[in-house]
N, C-alpha and C positions, 0 to 999 in steps of 0.2 A: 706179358703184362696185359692184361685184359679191364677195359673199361667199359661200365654202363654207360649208352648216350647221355647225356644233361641235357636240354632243350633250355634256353636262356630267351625267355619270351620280350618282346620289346613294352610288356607292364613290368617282366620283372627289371628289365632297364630304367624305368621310371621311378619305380621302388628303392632300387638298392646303386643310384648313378653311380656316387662317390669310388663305393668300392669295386665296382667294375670298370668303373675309368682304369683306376690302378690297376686290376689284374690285367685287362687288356695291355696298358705298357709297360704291365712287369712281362708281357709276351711277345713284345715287341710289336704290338698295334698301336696305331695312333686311333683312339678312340672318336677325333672327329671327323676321321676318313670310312668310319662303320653306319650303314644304311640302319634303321631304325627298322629289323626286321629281327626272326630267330637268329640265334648264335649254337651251334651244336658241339659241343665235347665230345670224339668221339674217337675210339683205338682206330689206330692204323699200325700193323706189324707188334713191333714192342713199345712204341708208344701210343701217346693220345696228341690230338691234333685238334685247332679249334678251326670251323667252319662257321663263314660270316661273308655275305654282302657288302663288299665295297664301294664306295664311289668313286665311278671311271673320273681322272682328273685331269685338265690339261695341263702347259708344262706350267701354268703359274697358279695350279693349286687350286683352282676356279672347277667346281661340278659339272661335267658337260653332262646336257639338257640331250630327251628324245623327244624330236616333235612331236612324233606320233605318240607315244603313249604319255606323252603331260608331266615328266619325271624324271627327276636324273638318274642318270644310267649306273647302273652297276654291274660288278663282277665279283663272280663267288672266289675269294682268297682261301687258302688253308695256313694256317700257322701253326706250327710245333707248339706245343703245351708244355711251359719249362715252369710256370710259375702255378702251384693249386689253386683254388677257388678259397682253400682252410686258408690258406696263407693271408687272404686278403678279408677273413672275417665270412666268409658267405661256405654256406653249405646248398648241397645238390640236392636237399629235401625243401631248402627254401623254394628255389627254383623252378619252372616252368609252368607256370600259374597261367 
């Protein structure tokens, strides 16, 4: 199964929140543990997998902070891709503006 990357820019996040909220926990991401940065669709093997910025959390769900660089810290997640983009109303021509 072969996919073209998507790029999911954080304008197209501004643009289209609603229904990316949803596709994100129709993929089992909690939408407001996602950094406000790109989101990539992209094959891995026979599937596709989403690649996204998290926010590092401590144990009570609070953002940990780097001093030095002014920001809370993230880590790059990968999620299996079980829910389309069609499914939730959005197409991959909208996308990466």
């Amino acid at each position: 199964m072969s996919h073209e990357n998507t790029v999911i820019t954080p304008q197209d996040i501004e643009r289209h929140r609603p229904a990316l909220y949803a596709w994100a926990e129709a993929n089992g991401i909690d939408p407001k543990t996602v950094a406000l940065s790109p989101l990539t669709i992209r094959s891995r093997g026979d599937h596709a997998v989403i690649e996204y910025a998290a926010f590092v959390l401590d144990e009570e769900g609070r953002r940990l902070f780097d001093r030095e660089e002014s920001g809370a810290q993230t880590v790059r997640r990968i999620a299996r891709l079980v829910s389309p983009l069609a499914a939730h109303g959005l197409d991959a021509g909208q996308l990466g503006s």
